[in-house]
Each structure stands twice: as structure tokens, then as C-alpha cells.
C-alpha positions in Angstrom: 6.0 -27.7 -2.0 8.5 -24.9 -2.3 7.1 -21.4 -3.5 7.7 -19.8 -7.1 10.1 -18.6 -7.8 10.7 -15.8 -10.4 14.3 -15.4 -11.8 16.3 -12.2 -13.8 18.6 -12.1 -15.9 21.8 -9.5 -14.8 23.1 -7.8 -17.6 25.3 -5.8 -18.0 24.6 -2.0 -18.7 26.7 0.6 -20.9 27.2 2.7 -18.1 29.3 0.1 -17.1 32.0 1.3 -19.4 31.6 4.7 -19.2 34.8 6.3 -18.3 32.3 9.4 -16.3 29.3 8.4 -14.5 25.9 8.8 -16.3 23.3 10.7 -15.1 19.7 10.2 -15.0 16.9 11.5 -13.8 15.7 9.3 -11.3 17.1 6.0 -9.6 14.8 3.9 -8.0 16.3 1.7 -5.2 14.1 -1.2 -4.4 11.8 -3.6 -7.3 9.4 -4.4 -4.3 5.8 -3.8 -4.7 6.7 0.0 -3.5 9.6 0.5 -5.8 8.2 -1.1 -9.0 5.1 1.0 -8.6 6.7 4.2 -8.5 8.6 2.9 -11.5 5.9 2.1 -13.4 3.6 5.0 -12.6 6.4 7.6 -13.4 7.0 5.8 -17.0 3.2 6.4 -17.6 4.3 9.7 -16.8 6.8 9.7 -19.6 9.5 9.9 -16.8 12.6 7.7 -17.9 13.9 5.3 -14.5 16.6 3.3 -13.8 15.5 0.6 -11.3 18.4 -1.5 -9.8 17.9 -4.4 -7.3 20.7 -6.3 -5.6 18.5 -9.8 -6.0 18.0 -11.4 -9.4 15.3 -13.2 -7.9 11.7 -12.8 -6.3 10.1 -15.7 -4.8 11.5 -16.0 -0.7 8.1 -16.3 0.8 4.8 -14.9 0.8 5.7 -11.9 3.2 2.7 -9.5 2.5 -0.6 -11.2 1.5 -3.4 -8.8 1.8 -3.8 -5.8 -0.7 -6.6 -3.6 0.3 -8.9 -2.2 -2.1 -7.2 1.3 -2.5 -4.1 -0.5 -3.7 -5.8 -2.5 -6.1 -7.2 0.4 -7.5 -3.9 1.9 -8.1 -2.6 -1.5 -9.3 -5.2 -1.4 -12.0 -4.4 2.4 -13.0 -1.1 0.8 -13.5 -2.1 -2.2 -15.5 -2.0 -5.9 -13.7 -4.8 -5.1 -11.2 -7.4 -7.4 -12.9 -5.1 -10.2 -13.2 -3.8 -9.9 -9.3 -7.9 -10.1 -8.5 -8.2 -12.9 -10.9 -5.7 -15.1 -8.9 -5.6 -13.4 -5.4 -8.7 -15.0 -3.0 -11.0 -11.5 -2.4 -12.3 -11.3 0.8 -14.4 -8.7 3.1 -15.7 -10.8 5.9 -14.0 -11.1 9.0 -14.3 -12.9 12.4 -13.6 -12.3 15.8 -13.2 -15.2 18.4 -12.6 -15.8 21.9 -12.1 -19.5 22.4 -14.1 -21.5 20.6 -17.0 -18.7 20.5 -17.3 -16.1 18.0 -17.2 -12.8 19.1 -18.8 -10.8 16.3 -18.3 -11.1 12.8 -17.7 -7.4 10.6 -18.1 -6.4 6.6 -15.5 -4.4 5.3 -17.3 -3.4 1.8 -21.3 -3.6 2.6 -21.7 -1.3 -0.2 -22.3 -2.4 -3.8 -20.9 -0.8 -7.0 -17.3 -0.8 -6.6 -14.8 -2.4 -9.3 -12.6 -3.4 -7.0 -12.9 -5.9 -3.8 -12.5 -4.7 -0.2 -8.9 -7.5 -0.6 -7.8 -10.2 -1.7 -5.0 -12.5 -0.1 -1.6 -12.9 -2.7 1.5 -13.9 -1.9 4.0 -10.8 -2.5 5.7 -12.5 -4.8 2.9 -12.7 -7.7 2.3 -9.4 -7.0 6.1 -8.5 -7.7 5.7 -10.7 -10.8 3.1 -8.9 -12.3 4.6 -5.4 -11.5 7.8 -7.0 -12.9 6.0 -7.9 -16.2 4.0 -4.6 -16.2 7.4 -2.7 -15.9 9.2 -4.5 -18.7 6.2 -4.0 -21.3 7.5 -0.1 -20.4 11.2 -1.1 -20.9 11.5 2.4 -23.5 11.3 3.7 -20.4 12.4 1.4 -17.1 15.8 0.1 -17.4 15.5 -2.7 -14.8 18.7 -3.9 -13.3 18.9 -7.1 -11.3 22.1 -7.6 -9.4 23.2 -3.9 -8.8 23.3 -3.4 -5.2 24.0 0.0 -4.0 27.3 0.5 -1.8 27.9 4.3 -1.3 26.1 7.2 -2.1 27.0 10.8 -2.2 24.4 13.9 -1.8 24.7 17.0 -3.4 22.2 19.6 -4.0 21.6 18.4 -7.8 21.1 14.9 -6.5 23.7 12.5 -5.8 26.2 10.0 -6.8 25.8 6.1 -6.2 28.4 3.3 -6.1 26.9 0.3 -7.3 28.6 -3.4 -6.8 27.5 -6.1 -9.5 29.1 -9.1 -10.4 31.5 -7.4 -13.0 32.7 -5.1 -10.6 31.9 -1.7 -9.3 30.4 1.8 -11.5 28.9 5.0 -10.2 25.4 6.1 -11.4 24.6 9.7 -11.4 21.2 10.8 -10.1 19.2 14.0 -10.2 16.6 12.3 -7.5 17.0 9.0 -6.1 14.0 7.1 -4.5 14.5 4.7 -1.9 12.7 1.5 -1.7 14.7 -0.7 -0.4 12.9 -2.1 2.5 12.9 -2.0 6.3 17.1 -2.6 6.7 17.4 -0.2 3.8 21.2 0.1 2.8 21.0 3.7 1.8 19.5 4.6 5.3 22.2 3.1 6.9 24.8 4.4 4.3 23.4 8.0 4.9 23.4 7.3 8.7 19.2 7.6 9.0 17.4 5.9 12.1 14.3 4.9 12.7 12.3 6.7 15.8 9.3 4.8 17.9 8.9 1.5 19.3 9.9 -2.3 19.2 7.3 -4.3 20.9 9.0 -7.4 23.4 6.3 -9.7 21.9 7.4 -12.4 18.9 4.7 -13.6 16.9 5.3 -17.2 14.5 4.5 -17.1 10.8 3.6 -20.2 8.8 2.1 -20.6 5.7 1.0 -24.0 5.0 -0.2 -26.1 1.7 -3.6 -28.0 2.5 -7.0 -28.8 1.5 -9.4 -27.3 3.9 -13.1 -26.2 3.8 -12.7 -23.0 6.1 -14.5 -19.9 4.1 -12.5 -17.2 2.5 -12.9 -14.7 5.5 -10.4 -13.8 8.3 -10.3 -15.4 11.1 -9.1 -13.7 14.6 -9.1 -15.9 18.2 -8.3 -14.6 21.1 -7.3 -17.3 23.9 -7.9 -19.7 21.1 -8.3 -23.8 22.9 -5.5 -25.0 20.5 -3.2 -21.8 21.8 -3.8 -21.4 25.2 -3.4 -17.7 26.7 -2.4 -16.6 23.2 -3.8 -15.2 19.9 -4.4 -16.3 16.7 -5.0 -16.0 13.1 -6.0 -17.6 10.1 -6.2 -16.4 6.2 -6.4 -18.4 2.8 -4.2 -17.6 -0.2 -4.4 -18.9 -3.7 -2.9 -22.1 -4.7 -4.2 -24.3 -1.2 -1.8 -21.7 1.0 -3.0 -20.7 4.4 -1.4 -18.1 6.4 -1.5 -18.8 9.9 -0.2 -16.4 12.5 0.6 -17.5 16.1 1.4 -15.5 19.2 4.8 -16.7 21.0 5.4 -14.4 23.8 8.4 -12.1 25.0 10.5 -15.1 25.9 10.2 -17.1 22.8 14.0 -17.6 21.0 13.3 -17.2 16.9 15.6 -20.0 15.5 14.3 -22.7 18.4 10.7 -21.5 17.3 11.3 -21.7 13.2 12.4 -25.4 13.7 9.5 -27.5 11.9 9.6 -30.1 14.9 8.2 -27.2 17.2 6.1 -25.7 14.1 4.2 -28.7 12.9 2.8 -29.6 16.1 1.3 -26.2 17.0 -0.2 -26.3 13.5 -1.6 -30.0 14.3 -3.4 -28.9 17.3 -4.9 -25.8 15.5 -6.2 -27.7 12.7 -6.9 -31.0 14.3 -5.3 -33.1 11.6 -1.6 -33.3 10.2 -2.5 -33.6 6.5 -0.2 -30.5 5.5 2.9 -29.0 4.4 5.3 -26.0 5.5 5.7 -23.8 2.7 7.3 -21.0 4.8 7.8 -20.2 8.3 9.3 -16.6 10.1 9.0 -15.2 13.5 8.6 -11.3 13.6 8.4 -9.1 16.7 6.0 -5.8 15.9 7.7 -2.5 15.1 6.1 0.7 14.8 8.8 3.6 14.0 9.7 6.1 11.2 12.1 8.4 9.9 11.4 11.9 11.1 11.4 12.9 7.6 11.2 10.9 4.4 12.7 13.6 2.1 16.2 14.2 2.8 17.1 17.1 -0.4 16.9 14.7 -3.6 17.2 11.6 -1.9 13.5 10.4 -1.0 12.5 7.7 1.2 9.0 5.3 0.7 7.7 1.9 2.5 9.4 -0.2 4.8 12.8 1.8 4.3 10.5 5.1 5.4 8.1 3.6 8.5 7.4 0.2 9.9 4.3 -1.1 11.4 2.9 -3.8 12.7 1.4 -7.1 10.2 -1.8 -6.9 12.2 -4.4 -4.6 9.8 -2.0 -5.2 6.7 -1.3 -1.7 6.7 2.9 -2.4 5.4 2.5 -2.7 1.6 -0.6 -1.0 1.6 0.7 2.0 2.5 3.9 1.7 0.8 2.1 1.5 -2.4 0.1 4.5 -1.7 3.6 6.3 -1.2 4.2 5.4 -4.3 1.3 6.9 -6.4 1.6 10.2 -3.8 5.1 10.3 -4.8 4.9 9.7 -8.6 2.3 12.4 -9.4 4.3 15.2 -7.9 7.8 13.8 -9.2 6.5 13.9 -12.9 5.3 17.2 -12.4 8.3 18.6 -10.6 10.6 17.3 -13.4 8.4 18.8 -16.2 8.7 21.9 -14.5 5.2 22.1 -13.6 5.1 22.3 -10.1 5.2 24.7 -7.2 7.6 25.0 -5.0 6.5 23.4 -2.1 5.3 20.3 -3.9 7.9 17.5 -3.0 7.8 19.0 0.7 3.6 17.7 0.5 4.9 14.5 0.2 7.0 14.3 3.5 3.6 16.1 5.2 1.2 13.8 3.6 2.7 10.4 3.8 4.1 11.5 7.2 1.0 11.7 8.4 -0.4 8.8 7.4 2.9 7.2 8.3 1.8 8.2 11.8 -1.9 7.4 11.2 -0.6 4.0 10.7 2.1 3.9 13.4 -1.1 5.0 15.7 -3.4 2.2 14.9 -1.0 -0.6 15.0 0.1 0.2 18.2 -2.8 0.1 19.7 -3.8 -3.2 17.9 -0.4 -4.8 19.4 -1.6 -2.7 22.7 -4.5 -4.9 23.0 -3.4 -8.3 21.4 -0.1 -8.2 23.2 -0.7 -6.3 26.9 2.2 -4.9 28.3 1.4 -4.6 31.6 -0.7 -6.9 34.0 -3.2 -3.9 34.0 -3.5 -3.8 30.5 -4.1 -7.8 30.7 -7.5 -7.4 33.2 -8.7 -4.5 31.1 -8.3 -6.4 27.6 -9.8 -9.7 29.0 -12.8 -7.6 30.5 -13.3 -6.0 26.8 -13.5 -9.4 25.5 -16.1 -10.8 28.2 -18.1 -7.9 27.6 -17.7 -8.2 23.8 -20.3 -10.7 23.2 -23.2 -9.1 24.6 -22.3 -5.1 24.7 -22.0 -3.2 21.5 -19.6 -0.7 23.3 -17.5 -3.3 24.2 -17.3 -4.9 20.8 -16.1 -1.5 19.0 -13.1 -1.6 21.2 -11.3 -5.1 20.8 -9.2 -4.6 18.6 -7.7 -7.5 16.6 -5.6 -4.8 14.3 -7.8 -2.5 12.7 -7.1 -3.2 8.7 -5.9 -0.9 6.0 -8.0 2.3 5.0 -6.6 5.2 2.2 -5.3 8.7 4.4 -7.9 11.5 4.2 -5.0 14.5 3.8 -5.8 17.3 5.9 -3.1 19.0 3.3 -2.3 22.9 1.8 -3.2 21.0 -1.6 -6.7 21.0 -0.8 -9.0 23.9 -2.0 -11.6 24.6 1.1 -15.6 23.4 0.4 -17.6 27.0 0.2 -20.7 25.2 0.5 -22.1 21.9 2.6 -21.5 18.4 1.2 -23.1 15.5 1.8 -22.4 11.5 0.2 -19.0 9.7 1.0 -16.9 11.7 -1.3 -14.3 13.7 1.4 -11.9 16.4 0.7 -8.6 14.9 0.7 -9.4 11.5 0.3 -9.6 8.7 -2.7 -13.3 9.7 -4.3 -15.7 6.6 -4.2 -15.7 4.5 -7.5 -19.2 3.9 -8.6 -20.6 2.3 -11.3 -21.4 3.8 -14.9 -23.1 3.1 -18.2 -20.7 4.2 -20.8 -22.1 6.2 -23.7 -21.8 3.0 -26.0 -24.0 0.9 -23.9 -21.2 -0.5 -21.8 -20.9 -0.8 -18.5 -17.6 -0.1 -16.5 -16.7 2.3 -13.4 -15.5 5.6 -12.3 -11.9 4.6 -11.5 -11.7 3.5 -15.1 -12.0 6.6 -16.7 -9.9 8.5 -14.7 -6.2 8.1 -15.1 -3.1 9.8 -13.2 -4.1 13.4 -14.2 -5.6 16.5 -12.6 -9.0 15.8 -13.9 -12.5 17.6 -13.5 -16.1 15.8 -13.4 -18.6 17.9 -14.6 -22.4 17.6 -14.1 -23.8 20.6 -15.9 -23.0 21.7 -19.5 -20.2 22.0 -21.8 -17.7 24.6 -19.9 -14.6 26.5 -21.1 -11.7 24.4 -21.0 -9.4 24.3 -18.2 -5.8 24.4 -19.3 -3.6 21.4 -17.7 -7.2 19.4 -16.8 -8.6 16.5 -18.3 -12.5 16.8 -18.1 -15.2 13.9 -17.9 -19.1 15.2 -18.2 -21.5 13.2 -16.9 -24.2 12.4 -19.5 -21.9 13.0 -22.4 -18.7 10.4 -21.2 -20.4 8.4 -18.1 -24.2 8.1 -17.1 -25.0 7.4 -13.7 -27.0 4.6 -14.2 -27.9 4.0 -11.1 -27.8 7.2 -9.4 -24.9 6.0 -7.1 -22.6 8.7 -8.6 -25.2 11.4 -7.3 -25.7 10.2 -3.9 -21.7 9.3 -3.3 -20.4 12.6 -4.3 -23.6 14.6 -3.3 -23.6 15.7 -7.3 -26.4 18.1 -7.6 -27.0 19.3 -11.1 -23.7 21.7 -12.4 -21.8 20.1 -9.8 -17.6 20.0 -10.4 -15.0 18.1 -8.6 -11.5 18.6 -9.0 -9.6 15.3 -8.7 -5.7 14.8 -8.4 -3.6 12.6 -10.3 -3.6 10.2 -7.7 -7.6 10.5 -7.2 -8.2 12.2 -4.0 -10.6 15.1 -3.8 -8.6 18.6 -4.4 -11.6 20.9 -4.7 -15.4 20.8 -5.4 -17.9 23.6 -6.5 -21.5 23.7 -6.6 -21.0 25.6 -9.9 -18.6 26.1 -12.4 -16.4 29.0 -11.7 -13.1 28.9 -14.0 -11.1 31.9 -12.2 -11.6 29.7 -8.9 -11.1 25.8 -10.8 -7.6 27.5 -12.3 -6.6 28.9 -8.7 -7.8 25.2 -7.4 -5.7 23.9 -9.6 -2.3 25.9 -8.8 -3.5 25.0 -5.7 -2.9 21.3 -5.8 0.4 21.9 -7.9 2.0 23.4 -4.8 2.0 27.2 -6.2 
């Protein structure tokens, strides 16, 4: 069974016939997850975008499949993040084996009262769909344009100028900002002579997603030295629509196209599964790669997912983190171009993302460290881990079978200092918790959905003064906390405020209202 397929029109556009190039104010490169998110998020903005791709299709495999709970978050601030649980499989168990004998098994949500799942498995290519569909209900406001590949591009310090081939020919595009989504062999890196810094691990890796019937449970499934893949590791996921996503290790000597062939891939899936009662739907071989651009703002030319960093499929930290560049972008974009910002506010974007760029980079590294040794030392020490794993907790906290997705904690000049102790799970810097809530109609609901991509304040005490550029949700008069989870996850005593950025994370918090220091807070965080 061959994969969907989703197909766009190309049209053509009136800039086409201008004799001068138009101008906009910002050109996305890229309608990927990364570049269809920032599309959409700066529309809700009220931000006009032209979005050109040089497909007219989506549909070539299911590349990325698991979308961590931070992203679906910010897929349902941006409107198809119900639907994508809805079809996606949600999952938060996981499983560890070496052999045939399980290891240990780990939770990756064991706390209740969250709207969103800990993931669910998609193929990329519904979740490009639905991002696709989401961005043409805003078409007032995204002019999506399929077939308009990007051929030269000239910088100067307004923005720059594109060249654009489509199948009626060549036009330039004017930009004030251009945002650059256009995956990990992004043309405008190479046409603005950009490289990548890190590393290319030696080790290739076989990806096959197959269509079958099976009773496994929706959880992941890890083997190290698995019986069906002697000296190698493994890995097994389920996707909607009877799709499973295996991964196999290959070694540094493996050749790619000899690999891909299906009379060398069906009968390593036979002897994992034990029957041949399947189909290919897909097959690639990758090699890990963990690198980065040095910098991922380059004047008005910006750079976010795959074409900004690369890392490594194991802990599904790719699209992940590209779609978090997107929202960290968006915010501070809108604000820039309203003339609302600092600054220093686009420069927060390089620092933030950079770091969790490198957070990332860090973490997969290791991961391909320890499922993929380089060295015969590295061998003895990892198979030791593992023999010790079953029996040792020590041992079990470091095998490492790629350590999955978590949302950056910004250690950022954004951030307004705590003046007082905090306890709970609510940290400066980081996404706030969502929690459940009894709406003052009776309703129930959650946190994250009354909070939308403003600077926002939560208030626990009475009515204050209004703050000027704030939204402001008051506990007991817009949410109750029905079940006192809001109270213990943000350690809200009574008269309590948070500060919250448009993208969610934790900017400030006070133990009382203080308006001279919420307004300062708030300059703060727009990079004055």
C-alpha cells in the first residue's frame, strides 16, 4: 500500500507580472511542519506571509512520527492539535531490552491532568496536511505557493531579494525578513554559502515502515543485541492506519542502495517479526548527524529546523524542536514588526534556540555514543552498563537508548529573576505545566486553553490595575482550580502572579502584585 499522498495546485501569482519586484514582509521558505507553523502562528498574529515551496506535493514517506507533548500543545494553540491526537496513536510507555529480556520499562507522563498526551506516533505527512489545511482557512493572510523554488537570494540590510524558478519562468520576490525552513540540504544555506559545524557519525541505521496486523501494545520498544539482529540494535513503534516503524542498526560498512533493496529488507523484517504477513510501505537508510549553524540569524535572513541543526532520529528530538523554533520565532517576529520590541529581541532567538540546538546536539550524541560505540573501549563499557542494568538502578539510569524530546528551560536575559523561593513544577524559563480547570460555566477544560500567543498574567488574588500590553486570567473569576493541581504545580499561594510569554514559558513570577515591577517584567521579556 503506497502512502497518501496530498497534492497542490501551482498557480500563478500577480507578482509574476510585475515589472518591479514586490515586497513583503516576510517570506517563509519551507511548508514543512517548521515552516507551516511559523506561517500559521504569525497570521494569528495578524502578520501577512508568503509561503513558497518547490514541491506541489506532500506525501514521500512518513519521515518524523513522534510529536512530543510540547509540540502538540503548540499545534493546538494553532488549531489542528485535536484532530492530529484524534488520528496519531498516543503513547508514554516505553521498553528497554537486551535480547529477548526486558531491561526496564519507563513512563514519560505519570502525572494526571494534562490535555495533551506525552506523544503520539503520525506520519509527517498528516501532520503537514493538517498544517496545510489550517494555513489555507488563514489564506487573508498566507499566500501559499507550491512550485516556487528559490534560486538566488540577495541580502541587504532591509532584507533581501529572492529569485524564484516556477514552471512559468523565473520572478524576484522582495523581502523585509525571510525565514528559512527548508530542511537539512537547505538551498538558501548553500546559496548564502552557510555550513554546518559538528559531527557525522560512521554508523547507518535501516528505516522501514511496514503495513501489518499485529497485537504488539502501543509503547516503544528498544532491544539492544536483539536474537533476530545479532550484535545490533533495534526498534519498534506503531503508527495509525496498521504502519509500524521499525528501525535497524546496519553498521559502518553497510552500502545504502544494496541495503534499501526489498530482497535484503524483507527478510531482516521476517526474522524480527517471525512471520512474512506484511508490506513495505517505505524504506531509507540514514547515518546520525549532529551539527549546526554557528548562528541561525544571519541580518534578516533567519534560519529554523533541519536547515538550522541536525540531530540524531533517536529521542525524536528533529521536528520537535523545529516546531518549537517556530513558536520562539513567531512571537518575537510579530512583535518586532509592530514595532513593539526591544532591540535585542530577534538576537534571543539565535541565544535561545541555540542553546537548545546544543541541548539537543548534546543528548543525541550521547545516545548514538552508547547505541553505536566508537571505539572497542566504548563497546566493553556499554555491554557492562547493559549487564548491570537489570539488577542495578545506577546502571539502568545510564543506558541510554536516545533520551526523547523535552521543551528547553531558557536560562535567557528575557527572564525576570524569582525574589522569593518556589516550589511545584512551574520553572523560570520553561513551558508552565497545563493543569486542569473548571470553567466558570461549569465546564471543564485546561490551562493551555485559555492562554493564547500573548504576554499574559495569572492572577490569584483580587481584581488588579490593568497592565497595558497583558492579557489577564484570575483564578476564581475565569478558571477554578478544581482540583488544586494549579496550586501545587505553580506553587500558587493566595495573591500569587505569573507572567507568561506568548509562547508560554515562565517570564516572571511574584508572590504579590507589584505593577511598577509586572510593567518592568514585561519590557523585560520584549527585549528593552
Amino acid at each position: 500500500m503506497d502512502a497518501p499522498r496530498f497534492q497542490f495546485a501551482y498557480r500563478r501569482s500577480p507578482d509574476q507580472d510585475r515589472a518591479e519586484a514586490a515586497r513583503h514582509a516576510v517570506v517563509v521558505v519551507g511548508a514543512g511542519p517548521v515552516g507551516l507553523s511559523v506561517a500559521i502562528d504569525l497570521a494569528l498574529a495578524g502578520v501577512r506571509v508568503v509561503l513558497l515551496d518547490d514541491a506541489d506535493r506532500i506525501g514521500e514517506g512518513s519521515r518524523a512520527i513522534c510529536f512530543a507533548k510540547r509540540t502538540l500543545e503548540i499545534f493546538d494553540r494553532l488549531g489542528p492539535g485535536d484532530e492530529l491526537v484524534a488520528r496519531g496513536v498516543t503513547w508514554k510507555r516505553g521498553r528497554v531490552f537486551l535480547g529477548d529480556r526486558e531491561l526496564y520499562d519507563f513512563d514519560l507522563l505519570p502525572e494526571t491532568g494534562h490535555k495533551m498526551p506525552a506523544f503520539i506516533n503520525i506520519q509527517q505527512y498528516y501532520v503537514e496536511a493538517a498544517l496545510a489545511a489550517r494555513a489555507g482557512e488563514l489564506s487573508d493572510l498566507i499566500d501559499m505557493r507550491w512550485r516556487n523554488k528559490v534560486t538566488g537570494i540577495a541580502r541587504d540590510a532591509d532584507g533581501a531579494r529572492l529569485t524564484i524558478e516556477t514552471p512559468d519562468g523565473p520572478y524576484a520576490l522582495a523581502a523585509d525578513w525571510v525565514i528559512a525552513c527548508d530542511g537539512s540540504r537547505s538551498p538558501i544555506r548553500a546559496l548564502m554559502g552557510l555550513d554546518f559545524a559538528g559531527e557525522v557519525f560512521d554508523d547507518r541505521f535501516l528505516i522501514a515502515d511496514v503495513k501489518m496486523t499485529a497485537d504488539f501494545p502501543t509503547e516503544r520498544w528498544f532491544w539492544f543485541q536483539p536474537p533476530f539482529h545479532a550484535g545490533q540494535s533495534a526498534l519498534l513503534h506503531k503508527q495509525p492506519d496498521d504502519v509500524w516503524r521499525i528501525d535497524l542498526q546496519l553498521g559502518r560498512d553497510a552500502d545504502a542502495e544494496v541495503e534499501k533493496r526489498p530482497e535484503n529488507v524483507v527478510p531482516r523484517i521476517r526474522r524480527m517479526l517471525g512471520h512474512d504477513n506484511f508490506a513495505l510501505e517505505w524504506v531509507s537508510v540514514y547515518t546520525f548527524q549532529c551539527r549546526r549553524l554557528e548562528r541561525f540569524t544571519h541580518g534578516r535572513v533567519i534560519f529554523a529546523g533541519d536547515a538550522a541543526h541536525q540531530v540524531s532520529p533517536f529521542g525524536a528530538r528533529g521536528a520537535n524542536s523545529g516546531v518549537q523554533d517556530a513558536e520562539n520565532l513567531a512571537w518575537k517576529l510579530a512583535l518586532v514588526l509592530k514595532g513593539e520590541a526591544g532591540p535585542g529581541l530577534i538576537a534571543t532567538y539565535d541565544l535561545e534556540r541555540g542553546a537548545a540546538a546544543d541541548e539537543n546536539i548534546m543528548n543525541s550524541t550521547r545516545a548514538t555514543d552508547f547505541i553505536a560505540p566508537p571505539s572497542p573501549g566504548e563497546v566493553r563499557l556499554r555491554d557492562a552498563v547493559l549487564a548491570l542494568a537489570a539488577g542495578t538502578g545506577f546502571a539502568k539510569r545510564m543506558v541510554n537508548s536516545g533520551r526523547l524530546s523535552v521543551p528547553s528551560t531558557y536560562d535567557t536575559p528575557l527572564s525576570t529573576p524569582d525574589g522569593a523561593e518556589w516550589a511545584g513544577t512551574a520553572r523560570l524559563g520553561a513551558p508552565v505545566p497545563d493543569v486542569p480547570v473548571e470553567r466558570p460555566d461549569g465546564g471543564r477544560g485546561y490551562l493551555s486553553e485559555l492562554v493564547d500567543a500573548r504576554f499574559t498574567l495569572i492572577v490569584t488574588g483580587e481584581a488588579p490595575e490593568p497592565v497595558a500590553g497583558c492579557a489577564m486570567l484570575m483564578a476564581c473569576r475565569d478558571f477554578h482550580d478544581a482540583e488544586g493541581l494549579f496550586a501545587a504545580r505553580f506553587d500558587a499561594t493566595p495573591g500569587a502572579v505569573f507572567l507568561l510569554r506568548p509562547d508560554g514559558h515562565l517570564a516572571a513570577r511574584w508572590r504579590a502584585f507589584d505593577g511598577s515591577g509586572i510593567a518592568a517584567a514585561l519590557r523585560r521579556a520584549k527585549g528593552f
